[in-house]
Structure formats: structure tokens, C-alpha cells
N, C-alpha and C positions, 0 to 999 in steps of 0.2 A: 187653759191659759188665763191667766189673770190679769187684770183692766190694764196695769203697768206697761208690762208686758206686750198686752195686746195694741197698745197706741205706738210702742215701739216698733213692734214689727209693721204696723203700716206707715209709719215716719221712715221706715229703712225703704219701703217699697214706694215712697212717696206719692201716698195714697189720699187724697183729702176729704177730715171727717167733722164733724162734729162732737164738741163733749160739754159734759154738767158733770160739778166735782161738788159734791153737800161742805158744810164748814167738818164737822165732822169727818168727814173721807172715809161713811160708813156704804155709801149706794151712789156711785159714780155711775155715771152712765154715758156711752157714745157711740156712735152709728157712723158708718162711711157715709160718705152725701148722699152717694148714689140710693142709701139704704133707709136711709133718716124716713121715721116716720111722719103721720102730718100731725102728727098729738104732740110733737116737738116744731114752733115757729121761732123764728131767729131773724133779726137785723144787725148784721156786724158794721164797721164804720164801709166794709168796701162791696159787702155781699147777704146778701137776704135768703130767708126761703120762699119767696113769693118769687124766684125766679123773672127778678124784673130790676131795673137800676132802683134804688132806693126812694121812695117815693117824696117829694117835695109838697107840701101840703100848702099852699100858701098863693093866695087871691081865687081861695073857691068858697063858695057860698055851701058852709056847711051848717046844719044846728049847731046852737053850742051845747056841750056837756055840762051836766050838773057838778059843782063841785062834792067831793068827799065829806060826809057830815062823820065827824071825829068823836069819839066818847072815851077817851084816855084816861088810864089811872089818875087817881087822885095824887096831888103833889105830897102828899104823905107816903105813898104806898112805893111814890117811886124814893123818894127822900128813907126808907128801911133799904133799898139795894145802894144808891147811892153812898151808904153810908157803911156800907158793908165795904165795895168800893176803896174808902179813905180808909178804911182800917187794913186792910192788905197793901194800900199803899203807905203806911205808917210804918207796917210789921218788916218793911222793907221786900216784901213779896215780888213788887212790878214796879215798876215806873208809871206805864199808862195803860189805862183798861178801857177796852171799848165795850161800852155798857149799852145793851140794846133791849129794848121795852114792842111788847106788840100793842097794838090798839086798834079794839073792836072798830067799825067803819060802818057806815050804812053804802052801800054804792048799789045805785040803779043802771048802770051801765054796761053791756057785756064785753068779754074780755078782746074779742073779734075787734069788737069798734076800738077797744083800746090799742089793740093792738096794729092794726090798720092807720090811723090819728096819731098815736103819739110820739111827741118833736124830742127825743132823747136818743142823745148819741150811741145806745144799745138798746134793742129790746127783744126782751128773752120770756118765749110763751112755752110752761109746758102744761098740757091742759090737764084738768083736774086738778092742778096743785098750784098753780102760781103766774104770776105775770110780772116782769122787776124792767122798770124805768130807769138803767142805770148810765149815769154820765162816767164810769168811773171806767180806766182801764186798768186789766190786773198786768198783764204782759205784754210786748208786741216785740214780733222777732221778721226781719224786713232783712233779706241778705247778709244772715247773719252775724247781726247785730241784732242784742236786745235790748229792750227798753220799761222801764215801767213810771208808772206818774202817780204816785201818793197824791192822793186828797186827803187835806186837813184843816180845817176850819172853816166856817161858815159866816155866815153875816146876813141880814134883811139889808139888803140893797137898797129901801128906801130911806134909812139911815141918814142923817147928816152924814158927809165926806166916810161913808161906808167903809169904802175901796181902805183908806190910808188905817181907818180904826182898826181894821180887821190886821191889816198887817201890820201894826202899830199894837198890837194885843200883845203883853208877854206872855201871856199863859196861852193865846194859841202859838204862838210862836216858839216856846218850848216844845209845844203837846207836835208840831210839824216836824223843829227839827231832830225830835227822838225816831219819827218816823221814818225820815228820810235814811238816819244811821242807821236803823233797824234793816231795809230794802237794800242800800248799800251792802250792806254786810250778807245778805241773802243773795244779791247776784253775784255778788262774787265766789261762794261754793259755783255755781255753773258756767261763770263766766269771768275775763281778764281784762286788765282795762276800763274796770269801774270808775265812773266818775258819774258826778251829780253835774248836767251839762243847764237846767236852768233851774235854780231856788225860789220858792215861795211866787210864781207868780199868779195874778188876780184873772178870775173869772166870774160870767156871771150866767146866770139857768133860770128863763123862764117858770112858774109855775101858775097855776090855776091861783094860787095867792098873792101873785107878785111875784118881784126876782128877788134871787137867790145868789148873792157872793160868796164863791169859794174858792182857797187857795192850793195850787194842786205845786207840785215839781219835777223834774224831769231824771230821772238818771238812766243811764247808758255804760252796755258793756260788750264784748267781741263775744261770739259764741265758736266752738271746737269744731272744726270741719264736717265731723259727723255728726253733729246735734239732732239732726233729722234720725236718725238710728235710736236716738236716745232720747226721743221729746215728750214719749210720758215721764219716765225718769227726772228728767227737767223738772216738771211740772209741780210734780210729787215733792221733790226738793223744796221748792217754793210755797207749800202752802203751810199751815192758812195764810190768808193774809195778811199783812203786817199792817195794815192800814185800818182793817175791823178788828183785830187783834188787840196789839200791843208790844210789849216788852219789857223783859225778857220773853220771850215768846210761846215757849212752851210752857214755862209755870204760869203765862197768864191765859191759856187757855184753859187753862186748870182753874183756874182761878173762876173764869166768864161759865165754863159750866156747872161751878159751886153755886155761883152767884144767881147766874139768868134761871136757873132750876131744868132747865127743858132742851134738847135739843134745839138747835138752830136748823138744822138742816140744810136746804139747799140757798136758805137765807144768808149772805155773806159767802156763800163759796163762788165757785169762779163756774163761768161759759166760755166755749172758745170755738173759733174756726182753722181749723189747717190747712191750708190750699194744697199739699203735696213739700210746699218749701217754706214760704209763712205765713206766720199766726197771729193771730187777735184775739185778745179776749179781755175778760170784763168781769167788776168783781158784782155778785148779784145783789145790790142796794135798788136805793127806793125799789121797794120790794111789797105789792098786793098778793095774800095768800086767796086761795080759792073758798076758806071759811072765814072771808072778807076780816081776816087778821093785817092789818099794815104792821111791817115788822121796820123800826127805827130807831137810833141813837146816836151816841158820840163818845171821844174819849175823854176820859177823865183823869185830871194829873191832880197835884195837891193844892196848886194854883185856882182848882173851877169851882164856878157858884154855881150852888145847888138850883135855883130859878131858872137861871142862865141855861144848863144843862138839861131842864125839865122844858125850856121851851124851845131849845132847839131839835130837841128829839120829835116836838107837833109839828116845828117849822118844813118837818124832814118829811111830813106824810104827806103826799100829794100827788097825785098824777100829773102830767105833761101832754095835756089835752086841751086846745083851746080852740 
């Protein structure tokens, strides 16, 4: 039986599992709960595998953690893909390219304590390979309704009047609303009743360097009676995603692995929970590899400066540890 397949038949028998989808979609992987090893840790927004309510970290006298000492390419080195980039965006190629850089990291800290400590609305442990701090959701399906929340744009919070610049940006506010059409147009193969139910609103994310403003939006659609029978299917439909991606979607995946030269792997792809009815999940960003690789970027439209772009990709390496 094959992965597809195999998440259908337990979606029909409403069965609840856990799964990891690489950006590629070449080594998926998922286990019923009951089956889930412990070399896979997980905190969904409503469920953990620490088999406990989600832990609250907040008026205990902990050490602090050391921050992440960063050694990132040189803005030259990123300024040759960058630039590669603007020329498939010229050739008429893509609209937007979500361009992502790793960067060597020094970290003293193991991945247990991180994974235990850190204040991010996911976090996805599979050991030997990876730990990802991600605030972002790819999907969520709550009595058959789905939902999904594009993140797009960023901002240093400590900014003069941040909040209005960032949504006051027209090139992030282009680079958002090609995303939001992109997601739209994607739930609607699965689902009826699409609509964008709240645009461009402001948030803000802690990190070990300050906070973090980012603009995410909301869209919502009905799902088919029997979607449970069909929710790898679903899934499958929907990836990658449109948010580390781009658009048009498939020549710009084409495109990201001309560009980026290497697999992404389980970087950018999705984690999920399935209770038997529904689901959560989350796309895999702020993402620590286990050969202390942080893998980080942003999209690039014809609008973006190259600086600008080269420092929000550092802005993006951080843990959520404090």
C-alpha cells in the first residue's frame, strides 16, 4: 500500500496518526498515535506527545539559553542565487520565488531542552535529523471546514510604527497578496465555498533577538462529507506549499531546486495531527538541522532589495527559547 493510500484507509476507519511530508514528497512518513515512535516528538496547537496539556513555561526560574552564534554566507554568495532569482522572474518564469539559504550555526544546547522550552505554536522533533520552531499553519480541518493561514512578510518589531510599515510595504503586500490567490485557488480543487475570511492581519513572535512582526491571512472553505476517506488524497493535492513555494507553483518548484542546488527535504514540508476527525498541521519553518544547518529565507518578487532580503533570511534563524 502506498503512503496515499495508506492515510486514506485510516481517515475512512477514523483512525488518528501522525505524519511528516519532505518539500520534495520523496520520504513521507506516518505512524498511528498509538504506533508513533519516540524518535518522532510533536506539539500540535491542541495535542502533544508528552502525553500531557501543553506545557506553559512561564514564572519558573529557569537558566537562560545561549543564543545561536550565526556564520552565514557572504552577501555576495547569496546576492549569485538571488540574482538568478530576478532573472526567471524577468524571463516571465514565476511571479514569486521562495528562495532559502542554510546557515552553519554554532549551538550548545540539546535538542530535548529545546524541545521541552520552546514558546512556538508547533514544534516538531524527529531525532537525528531535525528540530523546526514553526509558528506557521499549513492546514486545519475542525468539522469539516478547512482552513489555511499564509504567512507573508516580516518586520523587526522594533522598528519605528513597525506594525503600519510592514503593511504599508507594497512589495510585501504584492509578495502576500499573490500568496493568498495562490492558497485560494489550491483549496478550492478540495474544497467549496472558498473565501479569504481575514486579509493581511499583524502579528508578533518573540525571539531570542527581539520580536518578530509578521503578516499572516485567513482563508476558509467546506469540505465533502467524506473527506475523512480521502485526507491523504487531500493533502497530496495541496502540497508544497504555496507559502515557501511561490507561483505559478509548479514551474517555480522547478525553478527553487535549479536555484537552491540541493534538496530541501523535510525543510518547508508539512507535519500533521489527525484525531480520527480533525486535523492540524504546520508548514516545517524556523527549522534547526541536526548537522546544526538552520535552513531560512523569504520570497522574492521584482519589487525586493537584495540587503533587505539577505537580512531577513538572518532575521529568520533563531530559536524560541528564552
Amino acid at each position: 500500500m502506498d503512503f496515499v493510500e495508506q492515510l486514506n484507509e485510516w481517515g475512512a476507519a477514523k483512525k488518528p496518526f501522525v505524519f511528516l511530508i519532505d518539500f520534495e514528497q520523496k520520504k513521507p512518513l506516518a505512524w498511528t498515535v498509538e504506533d508513533c515512535p519516540d524518535w518522532f516528538q510533536y506539539k500540535f496547537t491542541k495535542v502533544n506527545s508528552l502525553k500531557q496539556p501543553n506545557p506553559v513555561l512561564v514564572h519558573q526560574e529557569l537558566p537562560p539559553i545561549a543564543s545561536l552564534i550565526k556564520h552565514p554566507i557572504a552577501l555576495a554568495q547569496y546576492k549569485h542565487k538571488f540574482n538568478q532569482v530576478l532573472d526567471a522572474l524577468v524571463k516571465g518564469d514565476s511571479f514569486l520565488i521562495n528562495l532559502t539559504i542554510p546557515t552553519p550555526v554554532e549551538n550548545k544546547v540539546d535538542f530535548q531542552t529545546y524541545f521541552t522550552r520552546a514558546q512556538s505554536k508547533y514544534v516538531i522533533w524527529l531525532k537525528e535529523e531535525f528540530i523546526a520552531f514553526s509558528p506557521e499553519t499549513f492546514i486545519q480541518i475542525e468539522a469539516g471546514r478547512i482552513a489555511t493561514f499564509p504567512m507573508k512578510g516580516t518586520i523587526d518589531a522594533k522598528l519605528p510604527d513597525a506594525k503600519n510599515t510592514l503593511l504599508a510595504d507594497p512589495k510585501e503586500f504584492a509578495e502576500h497578496a499573490t500568496i493568498v490567490d495562490l492558497l485560494r485557488n489550491d483549496l478550492s480543487r478540495v474544497a467549496s465555498k472558498v473565501r479569504v475570511t481575514n486579509f493581511r492581519y499583524y502579528e508578533e513572535i518573540q525571539t531570542q533577538n527581539g520580536i518578530i512582526g509578521q503578516v499572516s491571512s485567513s482563508i476558509e472553505g467546506e469540505l465533502p462529507a467524506d473527506y475523512a476517506s480521502k485526507i491523504g488524497s487531500l493533502l497530496y493535492e495541496l502540497l508544497p506549499a504555496g507559502s515557501v513555494s511561490g507561483a505559478p507553483k509548479k514551474k517555480t518548484t522547478q525553478l527553487i531546486a535549479s536555484i537552491e542546488g540541493q534538496d530541501r527535504g523535510y525543510y518547508t514540508g508539512i507535519a500533521g495531527y489527525f484525531d480520527g476527525s480533525n486535523l492540524d498541521s504546520c508548514v516545517l519553518i524556523r527549522y534547526l538541522g541536526a548537522d546544526q544547518q538552520y535552513q531560512s529565507g523569504g520570497g522574492i518578487t521584482f519589487q525586493s532589495d537584495l540587503e533587505a532580503e539577505y537580512q531577513e533570511m538572518l532575521n529568520k534563524v533563531y530559536v524560541p527559547v528564552f
